[in-house]
C-alpha positions, 0 to 999 in steps of 0.5 A: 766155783772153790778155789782150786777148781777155779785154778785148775780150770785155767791149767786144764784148758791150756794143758788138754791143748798141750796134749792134744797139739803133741799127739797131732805131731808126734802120734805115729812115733814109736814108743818102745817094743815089748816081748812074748813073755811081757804079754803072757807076764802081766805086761810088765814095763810096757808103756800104755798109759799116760800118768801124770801125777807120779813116776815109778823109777827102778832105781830112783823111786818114786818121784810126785810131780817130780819131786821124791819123798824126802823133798815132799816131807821138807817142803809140803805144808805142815800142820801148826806144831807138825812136822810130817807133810799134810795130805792135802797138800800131796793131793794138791801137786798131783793135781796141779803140778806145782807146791801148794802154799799152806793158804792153798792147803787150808783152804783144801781142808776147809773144803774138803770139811764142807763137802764130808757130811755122808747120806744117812742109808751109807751107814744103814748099808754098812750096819747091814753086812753080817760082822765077819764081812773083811773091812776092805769089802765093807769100804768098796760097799760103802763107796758103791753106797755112796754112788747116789749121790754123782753128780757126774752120773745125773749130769751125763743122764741129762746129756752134756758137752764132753768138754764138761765131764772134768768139771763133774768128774771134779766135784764127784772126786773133792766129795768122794774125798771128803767122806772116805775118812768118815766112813773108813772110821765108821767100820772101824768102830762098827767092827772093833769098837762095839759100834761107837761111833765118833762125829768128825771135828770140822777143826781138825785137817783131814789126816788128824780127823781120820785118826779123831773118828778111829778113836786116836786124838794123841798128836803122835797117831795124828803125825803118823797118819799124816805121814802115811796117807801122804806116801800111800797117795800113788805109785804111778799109774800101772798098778793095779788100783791105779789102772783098775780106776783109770779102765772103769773111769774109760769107760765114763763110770762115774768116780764112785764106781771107778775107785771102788773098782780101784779098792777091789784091786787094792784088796788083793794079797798081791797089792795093798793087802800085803800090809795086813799078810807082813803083819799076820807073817812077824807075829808068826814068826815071833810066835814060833821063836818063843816071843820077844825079841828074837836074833838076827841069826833066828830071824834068818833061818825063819826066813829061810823055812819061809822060802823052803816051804814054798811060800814068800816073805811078805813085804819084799820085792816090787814089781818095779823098784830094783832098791829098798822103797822110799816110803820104807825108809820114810816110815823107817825114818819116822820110827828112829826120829819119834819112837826110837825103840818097839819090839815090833819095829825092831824085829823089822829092822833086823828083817831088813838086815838080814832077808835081802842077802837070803832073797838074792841068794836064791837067784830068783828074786829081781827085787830082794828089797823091802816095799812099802807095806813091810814097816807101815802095819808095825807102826800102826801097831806101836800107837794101838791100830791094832787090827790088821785087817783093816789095814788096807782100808787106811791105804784105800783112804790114801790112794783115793789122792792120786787116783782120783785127781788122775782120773781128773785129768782123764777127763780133762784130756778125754782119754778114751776108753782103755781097749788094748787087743789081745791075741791067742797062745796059737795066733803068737805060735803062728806069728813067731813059727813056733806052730809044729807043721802037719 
């Protein structure tokens, strides 16, 4: 047994009692109330999971295990020389709840390097996809491809005690892990680089061994890989990544077809393809104002025929945040520190300048912030990731952190399989008198 398993093992033990004694106690207390439209409107802000890994708050943001982003890229490991958290180290709190020390982090990479060697027909299925297949679509195929090799799977075939699916779940996740880099980077040579591929570095931790196999060794590409995949990790449990490897995980899919569920979702425009459309959305609005740097006078009434033609401004407004993204500011923050001036990033910065006042002033916008993905693709071009359509595969890479280790401790607790009820546009008619009488 490795060493965090065996760790987690005893945190696990004592925590599913934890649960299992606070749901004998207060399992009949009302939680909160929810409305007609929240059932019709995505249930937005209805509680109906337990995520433990991160909370989501309007105004706040985005607390891991408690701690915000600033707080993380100050006290989590760092590489030797580095000065932006590791990834291993995020994936560490998530899971156990508590800061890891940088012995506990090394000790994660070398594990995770143990466990990365990717069966030989994953690649041959790959190579078999016609060229013009979408990365995103290449990467869940590939996750599936690699669903051979579950232990979880084989094991509950053979038939085993629940109380051992976390311990399968867990090597199934720690392997998962391991391999996403490898195979994010092998479709990125496959499809861009004239399919030269690059062997993975056993050296290097598992940030910087991404950025090797894409074909980056400059220690700048590794920082900011190492900054991204730590903040792309999780953001609570009801997005749709989240709650799509949670509900395939309910039902005891194994952790291959619970996060390649989880990449499906991610692959939608709505969520982590949004990174892709900011880009796709600047270079268009650079091209049509003749190219370099434009005014912030230029970039308004850009935004405002955006808005005119009924279409949105890619990067802004979240579901949830009511303030501009921490993960924003932090890659904002990594722009002034490192780069200090890109015309690309600068004409993001005068988006932020500007776009917020127009959004809010239409009155339809809760959120006129900017999230996540309106500064991530421009940074990535800056250091010459230049193709923005395997953008999402990068944040499927990240998010396997924080959705794996949830899915982790699903079994731990022996979640049971999501089935909420549902009712019909008539059945809510009659429940609130809203059916017309014959």
């Amino acid at each position: 047994m490795d060493k965090l398993k065996e760790a987690f093992a005893k945190k696990a033990a004592s925590e599913a009692v934890n649960v299992k004694q606070f749901i004998a106690e207060h399992g009949d207390a009302v939680v909160g109330e929810y409305t007609v439209a929240q059932v019709y409107q995505g249930m937005r802000g209805m509680t109906g999971l337990v995520t433990e890994t991160s909370k989501l708050d309007p105004e706040e943001g985005i607390r891991f295990r408690g701690y915000t982003i600033p707080e993380l890229r100050e006290k989590l490991p760092k590489a030797p020389g580095g000065s932006e958290p590791l990834p291993e180290g995020i994936f560490y709190l998530m899971l156990m709840g508590e800061l890891p020390t940088q012995d506990d982090v090394n000790d994660l990479t070398n594990n995770w390097a143990r466990r990365s060697i990717v069966p030989r027909h994953v690649f041959d299925t790959l190579d078999s996809l016609p060229a013009n297949t979408h990365p995103m679509t290449e990467f869940s195929i590939g996750v599936m491809a690699m669903q051979t090799e579950s232990l979880f799977a084989a094991a509950y075939k053979k038939g085993i005690n629940k109380k051992d699916y976390w311990d399968y779940v867990y090597e199934d996740s720690m392997n998962l892990i391991a391999r996403l880099p490898r195979v994010a980077a092998y479709i990125y040579r496959r499809k861009y680089k004239n399919n030269e591929h690059i062997e993975p570095d056993p050296k290097l931790d598992w940030a910087a061994n991404l950025a090797h196999m894409l074909g980056f060794d400059v220690f700048d590409v590794q920082r900011l890989m190492r900054l991204y995949l730590t903040i792309h990790a999780d953001h609570e449990g009801g997005n749709v990544s989240a709650h799509s490897t949670h509900l395939v995980g309910s039902a005891l899919s194994d952790p291959y077809l619970a996060f390649a569920a989880g990449l499906n979702g991610l692959a939608g425009p709505l969520h982590g393809l949004a990174n892709q459309e900011v880009v796709a959305w600047i270079l268009e609005l650079r091209k049509e104002l003749g190219g370099g740097l434009p005014t912030k006078e230029q970039i308004a009434e850009y935004i405002k025929k955006t808005l005119a033609e009924g279409r949105v401004v890619p990067g802004y407004g979240h579901a949830v945040l009511r303030k501009t993204d921490p993960r924003f500011t932090a890659q904002q923050d990594f722009y002034k520190k490192y780069i200090k001036h890109d015309d690309l990033c600068e004409i993001v910065q005068m988006i932020y300048a500007v776009a917020p006042p127009i959004l809010e002033g239409t009155g339809k916008i809760k959120n006129p912030w900017p999230n996540v993905d309106a500064h991530s693709g421009a940074l990535l071009i800056h250091y010459g990731i230049v193709e923005y359509d395997f953008y999402t595969v990068l944040f499927g890479v990240s998010r396997a952190l924080g959705v794996l280790s949830s899915l982790i401790w699903d079994r731990v607790l022996n979640s049971p399989i999501e089935r909420p009820g549902s009712n019909t546009t008539e059945g809510l008619k009659k429940k609130f008198g809203a059916v017309k009488q014959k």
